[in-house]
C-alpha positions as CSV (number, residue, x, y, z in Angstrom):
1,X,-16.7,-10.8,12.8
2,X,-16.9,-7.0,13.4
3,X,-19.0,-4.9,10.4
4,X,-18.6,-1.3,11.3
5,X,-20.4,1.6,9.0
6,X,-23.0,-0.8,8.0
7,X,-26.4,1.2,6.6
8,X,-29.4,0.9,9.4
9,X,-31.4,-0.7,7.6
10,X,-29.0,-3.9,7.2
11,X,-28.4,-3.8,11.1
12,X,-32.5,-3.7,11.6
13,X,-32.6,-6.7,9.1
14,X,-29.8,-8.6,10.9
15,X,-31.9,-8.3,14.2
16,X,-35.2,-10.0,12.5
17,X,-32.9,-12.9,11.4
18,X,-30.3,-13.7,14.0
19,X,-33.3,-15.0,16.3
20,X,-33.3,-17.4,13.1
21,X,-29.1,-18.7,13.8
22,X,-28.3,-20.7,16.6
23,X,-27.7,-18.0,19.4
24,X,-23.7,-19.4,19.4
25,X,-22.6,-18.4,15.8
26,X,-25.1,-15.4,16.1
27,X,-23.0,-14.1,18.9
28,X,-19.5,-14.3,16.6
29,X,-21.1,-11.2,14.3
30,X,-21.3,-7.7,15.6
31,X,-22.8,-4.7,13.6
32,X,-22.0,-1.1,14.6
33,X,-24.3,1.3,12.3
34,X,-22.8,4.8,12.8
35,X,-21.9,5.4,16.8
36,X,-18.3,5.6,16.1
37,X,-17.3,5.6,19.4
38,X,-18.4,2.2,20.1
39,X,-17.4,0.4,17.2
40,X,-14.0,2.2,17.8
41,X,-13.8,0.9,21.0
42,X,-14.6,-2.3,20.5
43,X,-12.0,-2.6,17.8
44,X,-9.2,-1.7,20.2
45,X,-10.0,-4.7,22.4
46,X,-8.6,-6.8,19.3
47,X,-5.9,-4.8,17.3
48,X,-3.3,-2.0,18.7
49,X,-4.3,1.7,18.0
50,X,-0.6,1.6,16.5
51,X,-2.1,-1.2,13.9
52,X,-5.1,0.6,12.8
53,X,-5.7,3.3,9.9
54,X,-6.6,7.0,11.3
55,X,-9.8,6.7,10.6
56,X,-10.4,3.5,12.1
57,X,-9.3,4.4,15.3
58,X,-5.4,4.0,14.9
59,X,-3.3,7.0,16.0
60,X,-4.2,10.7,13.9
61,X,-0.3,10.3,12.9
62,X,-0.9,6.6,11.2
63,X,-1.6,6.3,7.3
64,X,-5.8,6.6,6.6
65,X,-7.0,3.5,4.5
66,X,-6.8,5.4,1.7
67,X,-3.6,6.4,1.9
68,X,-2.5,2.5,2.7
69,X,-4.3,1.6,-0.5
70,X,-2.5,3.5,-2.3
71,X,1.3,2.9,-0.7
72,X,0.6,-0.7,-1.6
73,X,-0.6,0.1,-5.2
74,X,2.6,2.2,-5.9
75,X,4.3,-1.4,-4.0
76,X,2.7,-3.3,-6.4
77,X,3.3,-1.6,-9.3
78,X,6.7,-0.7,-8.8
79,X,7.1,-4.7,-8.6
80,X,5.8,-5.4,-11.8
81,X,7.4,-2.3,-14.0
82,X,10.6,-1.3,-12.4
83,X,11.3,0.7,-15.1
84,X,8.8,3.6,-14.5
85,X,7.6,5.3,-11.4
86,X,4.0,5.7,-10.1
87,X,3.7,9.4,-10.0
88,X,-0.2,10.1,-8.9
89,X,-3.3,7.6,-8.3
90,X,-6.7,8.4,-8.5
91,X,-10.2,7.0,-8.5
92,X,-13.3,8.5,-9.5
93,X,-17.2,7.5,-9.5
94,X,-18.5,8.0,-12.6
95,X,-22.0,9.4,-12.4
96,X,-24.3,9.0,-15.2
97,X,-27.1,12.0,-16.8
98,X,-30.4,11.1,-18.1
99,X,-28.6,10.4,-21.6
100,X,-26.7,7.5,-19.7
101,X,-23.5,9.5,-20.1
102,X,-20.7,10.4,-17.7
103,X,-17.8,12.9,-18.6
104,X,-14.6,13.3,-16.5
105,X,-11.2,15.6,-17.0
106,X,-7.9,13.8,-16.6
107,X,-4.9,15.8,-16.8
108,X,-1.3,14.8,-18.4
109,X,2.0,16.6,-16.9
110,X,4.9,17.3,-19.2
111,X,7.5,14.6,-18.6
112,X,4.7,11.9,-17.7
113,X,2.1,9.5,-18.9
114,X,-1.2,8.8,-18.1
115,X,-2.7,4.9,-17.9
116,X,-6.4,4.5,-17.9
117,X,-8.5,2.0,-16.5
118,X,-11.9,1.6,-16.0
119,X,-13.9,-1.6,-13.6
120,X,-17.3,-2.0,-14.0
121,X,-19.8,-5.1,-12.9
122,X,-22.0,-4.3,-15.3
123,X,-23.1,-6.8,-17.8
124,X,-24.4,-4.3,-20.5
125,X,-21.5,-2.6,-22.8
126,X,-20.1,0.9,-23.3
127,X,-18.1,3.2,-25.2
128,X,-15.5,5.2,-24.4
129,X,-14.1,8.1,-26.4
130,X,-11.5,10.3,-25.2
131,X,-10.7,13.9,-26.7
132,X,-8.0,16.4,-26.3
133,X,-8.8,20.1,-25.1
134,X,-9.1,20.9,-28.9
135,X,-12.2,18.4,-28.5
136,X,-10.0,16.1,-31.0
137,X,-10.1,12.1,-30.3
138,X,-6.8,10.9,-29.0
139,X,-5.1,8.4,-31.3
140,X,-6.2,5.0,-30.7
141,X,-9.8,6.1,-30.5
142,X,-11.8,5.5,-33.8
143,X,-14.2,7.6,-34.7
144,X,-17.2,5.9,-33.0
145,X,-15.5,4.9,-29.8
146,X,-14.0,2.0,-28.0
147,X,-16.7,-0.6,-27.8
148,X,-16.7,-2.3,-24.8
149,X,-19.2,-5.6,-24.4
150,X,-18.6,-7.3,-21.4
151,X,-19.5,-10.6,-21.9
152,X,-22.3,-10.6,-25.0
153,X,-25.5,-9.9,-23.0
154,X,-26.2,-6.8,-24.0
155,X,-29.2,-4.6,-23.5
156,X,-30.4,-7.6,-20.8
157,X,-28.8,-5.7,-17.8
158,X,-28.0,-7.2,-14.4
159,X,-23.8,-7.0,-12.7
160,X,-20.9,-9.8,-13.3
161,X,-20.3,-12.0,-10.2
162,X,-16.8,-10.6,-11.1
163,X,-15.9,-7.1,-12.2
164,X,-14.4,-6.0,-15.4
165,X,-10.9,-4.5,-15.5
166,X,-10.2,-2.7,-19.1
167,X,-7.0,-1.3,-19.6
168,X,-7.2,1.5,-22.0
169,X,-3.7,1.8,-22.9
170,X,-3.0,-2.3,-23.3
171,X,-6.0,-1.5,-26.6
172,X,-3.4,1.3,-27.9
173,X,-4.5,4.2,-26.3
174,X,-1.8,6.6,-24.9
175,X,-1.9,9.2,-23.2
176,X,1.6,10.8,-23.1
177,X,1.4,14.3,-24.4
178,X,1.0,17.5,-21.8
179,X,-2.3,18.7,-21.6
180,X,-6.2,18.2,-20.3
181,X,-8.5,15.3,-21.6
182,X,-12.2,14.7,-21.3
183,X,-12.8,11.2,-20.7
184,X,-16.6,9.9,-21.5
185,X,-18.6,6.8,-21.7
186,X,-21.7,6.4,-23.3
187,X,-23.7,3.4,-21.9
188,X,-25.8,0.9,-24.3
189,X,-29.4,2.4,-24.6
190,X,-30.8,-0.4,-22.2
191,X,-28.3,-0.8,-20.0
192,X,-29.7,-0.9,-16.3
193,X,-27.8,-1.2,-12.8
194,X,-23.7,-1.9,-12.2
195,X,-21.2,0.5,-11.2
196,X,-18.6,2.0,-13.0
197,X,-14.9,3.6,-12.1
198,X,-12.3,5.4,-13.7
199,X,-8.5,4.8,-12.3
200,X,-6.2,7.3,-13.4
201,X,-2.5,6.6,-12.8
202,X,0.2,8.9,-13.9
203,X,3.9,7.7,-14.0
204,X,6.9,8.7,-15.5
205,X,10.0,6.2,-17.3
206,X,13.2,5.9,-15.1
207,X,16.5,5.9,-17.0
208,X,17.9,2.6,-16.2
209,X,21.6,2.5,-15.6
210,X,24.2,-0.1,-15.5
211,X,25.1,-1.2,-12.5
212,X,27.5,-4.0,-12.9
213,X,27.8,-7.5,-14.2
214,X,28.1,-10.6,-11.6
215,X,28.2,-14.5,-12.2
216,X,26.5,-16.9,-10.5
217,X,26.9,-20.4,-9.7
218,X,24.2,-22.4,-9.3
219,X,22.9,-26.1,-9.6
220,X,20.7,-27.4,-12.8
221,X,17.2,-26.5,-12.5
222,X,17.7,-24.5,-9.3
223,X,15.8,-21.3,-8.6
224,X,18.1,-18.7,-7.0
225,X,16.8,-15.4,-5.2
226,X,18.7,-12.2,-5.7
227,X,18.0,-9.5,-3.1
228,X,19.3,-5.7,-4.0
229,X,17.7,-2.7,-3.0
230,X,19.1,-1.1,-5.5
231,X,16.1,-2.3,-7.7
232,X,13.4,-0.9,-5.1
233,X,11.5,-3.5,-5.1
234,X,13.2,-6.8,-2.6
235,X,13.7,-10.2,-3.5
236,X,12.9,-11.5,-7.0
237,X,13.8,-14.8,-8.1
238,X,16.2,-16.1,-11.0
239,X,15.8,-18.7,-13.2
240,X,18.5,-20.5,-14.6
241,X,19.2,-24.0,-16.9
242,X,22.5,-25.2,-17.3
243,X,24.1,-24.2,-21.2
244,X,27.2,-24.4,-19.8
245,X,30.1,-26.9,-18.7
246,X,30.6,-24.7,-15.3
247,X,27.0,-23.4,-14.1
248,X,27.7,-20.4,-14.2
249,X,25.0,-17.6,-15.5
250,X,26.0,-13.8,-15.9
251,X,23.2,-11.4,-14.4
252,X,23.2,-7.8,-14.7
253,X,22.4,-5.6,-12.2
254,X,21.1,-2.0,-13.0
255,X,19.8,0.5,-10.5
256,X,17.2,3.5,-11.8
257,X,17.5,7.1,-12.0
């Protein structure tokens, strides 16, 4: 195991205890604080420059880790909604003030939509309110906010041993109309460590059009796997039960504009 960036003050830690480990699974970690240089160089003796991020050592002209996170996002998504089309990903820290309030700008472009989403590990709950550039709450906001509580514990503080996804648009908030938003949450008065992040993606619908119609023959209770690129998205499988005397099942095809 190879842990590159790691704070100093974890590597100084790891040298008081690895006198603790038997000197032969000891030897299977190395820590590299911030001496790039080694850590890179050490990392080639195991993958290909040609296999690595740009700023992990691969080549300057290979995809950053960033930019590989978010290829496979856009992957991902585009498996699960054909029908629309990741347009822009982003991320963002939210920072809290003294009030225990963070504020952040999200824009809409004409033609697209906006889906919010915010992960925390906190345990102690939130509120979100979102307002237009007329300082109006968006519909599906209420008047006091989106109360979030995580899990019922409240004021007690303390992060989940697994993170909390809440998708803003799947509790009927939508942001679809051209313009700049102001996105805040207000923490509960006795809320105390966690960390919070806002995902923005923007995407647009894609007009589906008829491709053409096939038939398929297939055995009872078979699963059949249709591959067409014309869907963007590889191999899917379809699912079929025989309602008829010749197994046959009509599937339409459509590709996306």
């Amino acid at each position: 195991m190879i842990i590159i960036n790691s704070p100093p003050s974890f590597a100084m830690i790891w040298k008081l205890i690895r006198s603790w480990i038997d000197p032969h699974n000891a030897g299977k970690v190395e820590i590299f604080s911030g001496n790039r240089s080694s850590w890179e160089e050490r990392l080639l003796e195991f993958v290909d420059r040609d296999q690595l991020p740009a700023d992990y050592g691969g080549w300057e002209t290979n995809d950053t880790m960033d930019e590989i996170l978010r290829k496979e996002m856009v992957r991902q998504y585009r498996s699960i909604n054909p029908d629309e089309e990741a347009v822009k990903e982003e991320t963002y820290v939210l920072n809290f003030n003294k009030k225990n309030e963070s504020q952040h700008g999200v824009s809409v472009k004409s033609g697209q939509k906006t889906r919010l989403t915010i992960f925390t590990n906190s345990k102690s709950g939130f509120t979100v309110r979102i307002t237009n550039s007329k300082g109006k709450l968006v519909q599906g906001i209420p008047s006091q906010g989106i109360q979030i509580n995580t899990n019922g514990t409240n004021g007690r503080g303390g992060t989940l041993d697994k993170p909390l996804r809440v998708n803003l648009e799947d509790m009927g908030v939508h942001l679809d109309i051209p313009g700049l938003y102001n996105v805040q949450l207000s923490l509960d008065e006795k809320s105390r460590g966690g960390n919070y992040l806002l995902a923005s993606l923007g995407y647009k619908e894609r007009r589906k059009v008829k491709d053409n119609t096939k038939k398929v023959l297939f055995l009872p209770g078979s699963m059949i796997k249709l591959t067409t690129t014309s869907l963007g998205f590889g191999t899917f499988p379809f699912e079929g039960e025989n309602d008829n005397d010749d197994n046959e099942e009509q599937v339409e095809f459509y590709t996306y504009e």
